[in-house]
C-alpha positions in Angstrom: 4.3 2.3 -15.7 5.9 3.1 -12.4 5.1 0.4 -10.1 3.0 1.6 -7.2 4.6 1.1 -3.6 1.6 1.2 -1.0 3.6 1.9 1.5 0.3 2.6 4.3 -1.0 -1.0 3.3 2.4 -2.8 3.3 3.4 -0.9 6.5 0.2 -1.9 8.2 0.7 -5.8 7.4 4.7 -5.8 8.3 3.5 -4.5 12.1 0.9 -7.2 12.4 3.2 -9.8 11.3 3.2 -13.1 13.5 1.2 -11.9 16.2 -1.3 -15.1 16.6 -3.6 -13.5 14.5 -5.1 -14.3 10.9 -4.6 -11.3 8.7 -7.7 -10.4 6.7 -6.9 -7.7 3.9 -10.1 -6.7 2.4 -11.5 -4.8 -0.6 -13.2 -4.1 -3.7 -11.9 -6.6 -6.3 -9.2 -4.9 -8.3 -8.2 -2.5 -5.9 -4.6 -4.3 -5.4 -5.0 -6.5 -2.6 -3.4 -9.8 -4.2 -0.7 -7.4 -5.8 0.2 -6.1 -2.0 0.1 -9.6 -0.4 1.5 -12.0 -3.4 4.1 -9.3 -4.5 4.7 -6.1 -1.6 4.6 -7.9 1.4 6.1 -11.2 -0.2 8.9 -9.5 -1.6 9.3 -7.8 1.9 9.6 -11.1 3.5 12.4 -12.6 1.2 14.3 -9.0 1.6 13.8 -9.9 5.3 15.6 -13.5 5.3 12.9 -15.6 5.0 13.3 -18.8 2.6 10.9 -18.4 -0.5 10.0 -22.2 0.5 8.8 -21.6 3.4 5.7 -19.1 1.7 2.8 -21.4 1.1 0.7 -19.0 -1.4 -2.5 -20.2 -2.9 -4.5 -18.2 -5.2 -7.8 -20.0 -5.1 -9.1 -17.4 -7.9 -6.9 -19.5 -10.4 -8.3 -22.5 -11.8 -5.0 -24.4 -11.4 -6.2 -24.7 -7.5 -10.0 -25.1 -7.8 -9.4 -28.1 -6.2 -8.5 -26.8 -3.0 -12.0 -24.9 -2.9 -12.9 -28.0 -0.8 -12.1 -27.3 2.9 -10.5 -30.8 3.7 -8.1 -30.9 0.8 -7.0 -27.2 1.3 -6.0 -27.8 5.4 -4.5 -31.3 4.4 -2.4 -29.1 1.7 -1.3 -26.8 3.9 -0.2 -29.2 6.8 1.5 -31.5 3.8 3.6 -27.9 2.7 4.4 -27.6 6.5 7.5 -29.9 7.0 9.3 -28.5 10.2 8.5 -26.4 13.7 10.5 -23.0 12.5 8.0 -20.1 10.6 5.4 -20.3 7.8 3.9 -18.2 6.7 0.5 -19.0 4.5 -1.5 -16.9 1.6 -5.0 -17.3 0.5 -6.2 -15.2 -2.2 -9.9 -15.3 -2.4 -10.1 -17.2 0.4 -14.1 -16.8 0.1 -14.1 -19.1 -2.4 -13.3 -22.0 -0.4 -16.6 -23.5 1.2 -16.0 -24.2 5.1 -12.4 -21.8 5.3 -13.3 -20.5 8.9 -12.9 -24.0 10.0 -9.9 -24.5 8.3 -8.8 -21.2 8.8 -9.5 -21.5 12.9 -7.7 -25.2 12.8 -4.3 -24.1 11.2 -4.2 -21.0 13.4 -3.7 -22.9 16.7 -0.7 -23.9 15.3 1.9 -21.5 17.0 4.1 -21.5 13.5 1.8 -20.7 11.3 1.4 -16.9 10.2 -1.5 -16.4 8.3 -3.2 -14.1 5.6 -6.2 -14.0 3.7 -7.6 -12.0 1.1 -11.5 -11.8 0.4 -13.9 -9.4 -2.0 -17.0 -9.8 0.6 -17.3 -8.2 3.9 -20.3 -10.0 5.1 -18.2 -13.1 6.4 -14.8 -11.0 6.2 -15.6 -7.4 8.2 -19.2 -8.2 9.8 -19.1 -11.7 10.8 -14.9 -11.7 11.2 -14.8 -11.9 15.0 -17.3 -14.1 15.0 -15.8 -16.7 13.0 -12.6 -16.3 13.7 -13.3 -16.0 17.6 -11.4 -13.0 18.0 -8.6 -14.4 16.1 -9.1 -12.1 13.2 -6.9 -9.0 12.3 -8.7 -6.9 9.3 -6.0 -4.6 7.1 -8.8 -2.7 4.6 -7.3 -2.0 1.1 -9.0 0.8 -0.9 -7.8 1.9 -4.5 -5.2 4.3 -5.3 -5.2 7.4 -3.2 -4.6 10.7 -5.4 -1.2 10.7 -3.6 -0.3 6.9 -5.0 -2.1 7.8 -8.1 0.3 11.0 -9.0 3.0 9.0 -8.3 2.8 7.0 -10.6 0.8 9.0 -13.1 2.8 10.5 -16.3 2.0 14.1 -16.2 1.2 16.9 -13.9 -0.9 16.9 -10.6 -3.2 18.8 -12.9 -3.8 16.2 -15.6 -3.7 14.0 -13.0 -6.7 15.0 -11.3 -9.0 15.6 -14.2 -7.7 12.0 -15.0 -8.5 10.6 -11.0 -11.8 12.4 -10.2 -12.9 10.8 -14.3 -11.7 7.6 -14.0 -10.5 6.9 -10.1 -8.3 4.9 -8.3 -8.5 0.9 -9.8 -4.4 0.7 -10.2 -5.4 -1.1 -13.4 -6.4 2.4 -15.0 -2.8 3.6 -15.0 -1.7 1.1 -17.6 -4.9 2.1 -20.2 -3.6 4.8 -22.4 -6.2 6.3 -23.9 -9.7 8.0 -22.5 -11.5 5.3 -25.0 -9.5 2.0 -22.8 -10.3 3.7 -20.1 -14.0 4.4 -19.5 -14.2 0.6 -21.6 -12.1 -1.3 -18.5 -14.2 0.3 -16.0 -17.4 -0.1 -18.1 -16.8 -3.9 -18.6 -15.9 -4.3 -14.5 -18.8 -2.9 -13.7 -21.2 -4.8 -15.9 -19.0 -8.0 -16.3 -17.6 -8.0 -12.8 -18.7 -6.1 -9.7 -22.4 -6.4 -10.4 -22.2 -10.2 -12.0 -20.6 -10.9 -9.1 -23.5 -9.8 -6.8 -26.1 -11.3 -9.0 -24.7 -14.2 -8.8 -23.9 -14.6 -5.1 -27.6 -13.8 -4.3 -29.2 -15.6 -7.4 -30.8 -12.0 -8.8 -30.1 -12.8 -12.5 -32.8 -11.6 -14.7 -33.2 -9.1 -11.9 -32.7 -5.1 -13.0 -33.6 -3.5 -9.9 -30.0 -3.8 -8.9 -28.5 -2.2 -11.7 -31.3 0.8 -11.2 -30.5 1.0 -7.9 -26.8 1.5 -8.9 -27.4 4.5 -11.5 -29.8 6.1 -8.5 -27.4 5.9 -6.0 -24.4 6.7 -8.8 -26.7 10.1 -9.8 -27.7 11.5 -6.1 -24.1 10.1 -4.7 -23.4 12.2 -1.5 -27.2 13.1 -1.0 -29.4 12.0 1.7 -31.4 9.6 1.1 -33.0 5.8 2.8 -34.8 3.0 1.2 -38.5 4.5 1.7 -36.8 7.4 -0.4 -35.6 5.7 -3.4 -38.4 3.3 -3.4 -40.2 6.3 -4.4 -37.7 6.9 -6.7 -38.2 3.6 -8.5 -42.2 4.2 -8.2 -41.6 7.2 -10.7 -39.5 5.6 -12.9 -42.6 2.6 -13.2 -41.1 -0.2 -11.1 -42.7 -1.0 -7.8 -39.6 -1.8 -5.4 -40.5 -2.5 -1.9 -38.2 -0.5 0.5 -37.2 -3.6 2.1 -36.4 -5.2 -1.1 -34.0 -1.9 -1.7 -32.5 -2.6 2.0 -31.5 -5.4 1.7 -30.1 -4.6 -2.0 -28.1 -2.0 -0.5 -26.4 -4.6 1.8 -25.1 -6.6 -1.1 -23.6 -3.5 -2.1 -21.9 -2.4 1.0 -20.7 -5.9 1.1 -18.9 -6.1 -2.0 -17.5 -3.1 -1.0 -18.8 -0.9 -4.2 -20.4 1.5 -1.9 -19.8 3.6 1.9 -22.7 4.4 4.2 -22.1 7.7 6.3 -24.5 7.8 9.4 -25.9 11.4 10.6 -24.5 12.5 13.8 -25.8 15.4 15.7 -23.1 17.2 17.5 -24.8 19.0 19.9 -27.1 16.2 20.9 -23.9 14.1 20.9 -26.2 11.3 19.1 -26.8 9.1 15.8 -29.7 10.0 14.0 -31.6 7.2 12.9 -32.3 8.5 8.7 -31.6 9.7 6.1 -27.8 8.3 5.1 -25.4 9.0 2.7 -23.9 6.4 0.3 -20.7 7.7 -1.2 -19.0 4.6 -4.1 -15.6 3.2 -2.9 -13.9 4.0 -6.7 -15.6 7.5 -8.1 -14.7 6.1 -11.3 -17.0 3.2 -11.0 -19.5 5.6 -10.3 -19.1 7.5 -13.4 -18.9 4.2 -15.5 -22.0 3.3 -14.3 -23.8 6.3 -15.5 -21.5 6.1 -18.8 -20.0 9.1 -17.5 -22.3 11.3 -18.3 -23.2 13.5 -15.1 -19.4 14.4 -14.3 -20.6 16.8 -11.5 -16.8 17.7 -10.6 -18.1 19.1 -6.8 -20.1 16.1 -5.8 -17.7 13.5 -7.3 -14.7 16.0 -5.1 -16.5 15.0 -2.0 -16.8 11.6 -2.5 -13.1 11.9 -3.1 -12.5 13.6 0.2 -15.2 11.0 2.2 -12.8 8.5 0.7 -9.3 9.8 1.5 -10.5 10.3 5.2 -11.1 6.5 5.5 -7.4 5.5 4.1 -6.2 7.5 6.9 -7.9 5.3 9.1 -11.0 7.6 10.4 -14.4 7.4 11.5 -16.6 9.3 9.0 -19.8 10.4 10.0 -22.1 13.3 8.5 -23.1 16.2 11.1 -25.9 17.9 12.3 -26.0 21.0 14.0 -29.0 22.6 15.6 -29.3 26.1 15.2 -31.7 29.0 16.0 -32.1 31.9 13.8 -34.4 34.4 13.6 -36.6 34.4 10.0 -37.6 37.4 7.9 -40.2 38.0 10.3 -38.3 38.3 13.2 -39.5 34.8 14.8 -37.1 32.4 15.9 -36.8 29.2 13.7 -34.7 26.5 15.0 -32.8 25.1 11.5 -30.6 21.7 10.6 -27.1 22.8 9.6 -25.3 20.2 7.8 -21.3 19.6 8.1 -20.0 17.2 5.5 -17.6 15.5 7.4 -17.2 14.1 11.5 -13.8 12.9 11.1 -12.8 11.0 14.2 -9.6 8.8 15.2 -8.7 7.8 18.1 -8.7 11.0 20.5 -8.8 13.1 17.6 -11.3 15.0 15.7 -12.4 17.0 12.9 -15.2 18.8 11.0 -14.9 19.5 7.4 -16.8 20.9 4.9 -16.1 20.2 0.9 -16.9 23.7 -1.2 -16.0 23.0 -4.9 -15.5 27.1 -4.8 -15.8 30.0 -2.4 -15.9 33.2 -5.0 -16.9 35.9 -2.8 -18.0 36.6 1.2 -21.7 35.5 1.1 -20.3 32.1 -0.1 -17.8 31.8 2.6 -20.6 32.5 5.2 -22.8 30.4 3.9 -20.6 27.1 3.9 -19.1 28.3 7.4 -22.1 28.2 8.9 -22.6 25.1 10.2 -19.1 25.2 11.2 -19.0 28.2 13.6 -22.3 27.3 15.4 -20.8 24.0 16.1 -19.7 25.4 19.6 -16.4 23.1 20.3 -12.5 23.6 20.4 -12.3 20.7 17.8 -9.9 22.1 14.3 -12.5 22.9 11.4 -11.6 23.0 8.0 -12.8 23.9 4.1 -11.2 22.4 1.4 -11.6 24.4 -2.0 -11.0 23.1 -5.3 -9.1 26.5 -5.9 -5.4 26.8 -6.2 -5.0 28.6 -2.8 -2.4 29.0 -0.5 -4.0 27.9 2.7 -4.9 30.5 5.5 -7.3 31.0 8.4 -10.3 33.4 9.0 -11.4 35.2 11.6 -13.2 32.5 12.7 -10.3 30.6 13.2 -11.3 28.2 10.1 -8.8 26.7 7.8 -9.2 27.0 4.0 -7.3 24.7 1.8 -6.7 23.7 -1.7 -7.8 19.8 -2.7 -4.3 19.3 -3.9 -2.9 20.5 -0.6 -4.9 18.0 1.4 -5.0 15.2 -0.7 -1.0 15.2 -1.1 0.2 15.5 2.4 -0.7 13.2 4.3 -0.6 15.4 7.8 -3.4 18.1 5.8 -5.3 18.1 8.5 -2.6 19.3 11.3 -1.4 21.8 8.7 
C-alpha cells in the first residue's frame, strides 16, 4: 500500500510549530492522528535538522508507559528527558488517558523551550473545554479520515472502483490495507462494536445499557434527516423502549464527543438567524455508518451527502443547513408561505457558499425542483449542485453551477471552479 502523505494535516502542524502554544490534534480513533504526529510531522522534523534525541514521544496508549498515566511521574519524565535550554519538542498520544494532564500540560508549557503536541479521541476536555483548561494556550489541528482525494491516491484501481469502495466502506486509512469486501466490512464491524461504542460505554459506565447502540442504528438509518431528541424518543417508544428525550440528549453528546457523529444547526438565510430544532447528525466515517447497520441500507444519495457535509469540514468550513422562506401561491391561488431547505451553508472566513447534494438531475422538473431553494435565496453568494453524474460542469440560466462528485471531491479549489 502506498503510504498516505496528508499533506493538509502535516502542513497545518509545520505552521503552528513553536509558537507558545500546545498543539491538540484531534479525532475519531483510527483516523491517523498518531500516524501524522509519531511518523509525518516527526519525520518532518528530523528532515528539518532536528536531533532525533531531542523528540520526547510518549504513547500513553501502550502499556510499556501506563505508568506515566499518573500526572506527577509523566511531568517529572518529561523535565528528566529535558537536559539543556535549546528546543524540545514533546508528543503525547492519548494524552486523555493521563488523569490530571491539563496541569501538567499547563506547567511544562511555561517553559519557553518546550514545543508541545497532544493527541486525544474525546472532545469534551479536548475541543469544548480546551481554552478553558489550557487558558488560551491551546491550538486545536482536527484530523478527519481519508478524504476521497487521499483515499484515490492511494487506492489500487480507478476513481470508479474507488468510490463504490469509499462511499461502502469510508475513509479509516486502515481499510486500504483489507483486501477483500469480507476483511473489510469485519474491521469496521469489530471497531464499531469492540471499539468506538465500548469505548463510550465505558467512559460513562452504560454497560448492560442498549439504548446506545439503538440510538446508533436510528441515527445510522435517518443519517442526514432532521430530527431532535423529542423526535427519536418517539422513535424508540415504537420500537417498545421508553427513552426519555433527555436521556437521548445527553447520549447524543457522548457521541459528538467521541467524534462518531457531526451536528449541522438550521440557519435561516433570510432571517440571518439559528433556528433552534430540528438538527442534522451526519457520522464522521460513512463507513462506520454502514457497519453499524451491517451495511444493509446502502442508500448511495444519502450516504453522497454525508460525504460532501464531510469534505466541506476538511476544508476548514462552517457547515450549517439553510432555510429559506418563500411565498408561493397554492393550487388555489392563495398565497402559502413554504420552508425551502438548502443542504449546505458553507462559510469560511469572508467566504460563502450554498450547495445542494442531488444524487441525479434526469430531466428539467428535477433541476427546478432542487434549484429552488437556491434561486429564492436572494444574495450574490456562488450556488452550486453537485450530481453524482459524470458531467462536465456548466452553469444555468440562473447562474447555478452543476458539477460532478468526482469533480468536487478531487480538486481541492471545486468550489471557485
Amino acid at each position: 500500500m502506498e503510504p498516505i502523505k496528508r499533506d493538509l494535516y502535516l502542513n497545518r502542524l509545520i505552521e503552528r510549530r513553536e509558537n507558545g502554544l500546545i498543539k491538540v490534534v484531534t479525532g475519531i480513533r483510527r483516523c491517523g492522528k498518531s500516524y501524522l504526529l509519531f511518523r509525518l510531522f516527526y519525520q518532518y522534523l528530523l528532515d528539518s535538522g532536528v536531533d532525533a534525541d531531542r523528540i520526547i514521544t510518549i504513547p500513553l496508549d501502550d502499556d510499556d508507559y501506563e505508568e506515566l498515566r499518573s500526572s506527577k511521574k509523566l511531568s517529572a519524565y518529561i523535565k528528566q528527558q529535558v537536559t539543556d535550554d535549546g528546543m524540545w519538542y514533546v508528543f503525547l498520544d492519548e494524552v486523555q488517558l493521563c488523569s490530571g494532564f491539563e496541569a501538567v500540560l499547563n506547567g511544562l508549557n511555561r517553559r519557553e523551550n518546550l514545543d508541545i503536541y497532544v493527541t486525544g479521541s474525546n472532545s469534551r476536555f479536548l475541543s469544548s473545554d480546551v481554552l478553558t483548561e489550557f487558558r488560551g494556550r491551546g491550538d486545536e489541528v482536527r484530523v478527519y479520515p481519508l478524504s476521497f482525494s487521499e483515499y484515490v491516491s492511494a487506492y489500487p484501481g480507478d476513481k470508479y472502483d474507488a468510490w463504490q469502495d469509499y462511499y461502502t466502506y469510508g475513509g479509516l486509512p486502515l481499510i486500504l490495507s483489507r483486501r477483500t469486501d469480507e476483511l473489510k466490512s469485519r474491521y469496521l464491524i469489530d471497531l464499531c462494536r469492540e471499539l468506538y461504542l465500548k469505548d463510550i460505554e465505558d467512559r460513562h459506565h452504560l454497560r448492560g445499557d442498549n439504548v446506545m447502540a439503538m440510538l446508533v442504528n436510528i441515527l445510522a438509518s435517518a443519517v442526514g434527516s432532521l430530527t431532535n431528541p423529542y423526535k427519536l424518543a418517539k422513535t424508540f417508544e415504537s420500537n417498545g423502549m421508553r427513552v426519555s428525550d433527555k436521556t437521548i440528549s445527553t447520549y447524543i453528546g457522548y457521541l459528538l464527543d467521541a467524534f462518531l457523529i457531526s451536528k449541522a444547526e438550521r440557519y435561516d438565510v433570510k432571517g440571518k438567524k439559528y433556528i433552534a430544532s430540528p438538527f442534522k447528525y451526519y457520522f464522521t466515517d460513512v463507513g462506520i455508518r454502514n457497519a453499524q447497520l451491517n451495511f444493509r441500507q446502502q442508500e448511495e444519495n444519502h450516504i453522497m451527502e454525508n460525504i460532501i457535509y464531510n469534505e466541506l469540514l476538511v476544508r476548514g468550513f462552517n457547515v450549517d443547513v439553510g432555510v429559506v422562506e418563500h411565498t408561493e401561491q397554492n393550487e388555489n391561488g392563495h398565497t402559502v408561505r413554504k420552508k425551502l431547505e438548502v443542504d449546505f451553508i458553507c462559510n469560511r472566513g469572508n467566504q460563502r457558499y450554498y450547495i445542494q447534494s442531488a444524487f441525479a438531475i434526469p430531466d428539467s422538473s428535477k433541476m427546478q425542483q432542487e434549484q429552488k431553494s437556491l434561486v429564492n435565496i436572494g444574495d450574490s453568494f456562488k450556488k452550486i449542485i453537485v450530481v453524482k453524474d459524470r458531467v462536465k460542469l456548466w452553469r444555468n440560466e440562473e447562474g447555478i453551477v452543476i458539477m460532478g462528485i468526482m469533480d468536487f471531491l478531487l480538486n481541492p479549489n471545486s468550489l471557485d471552479l
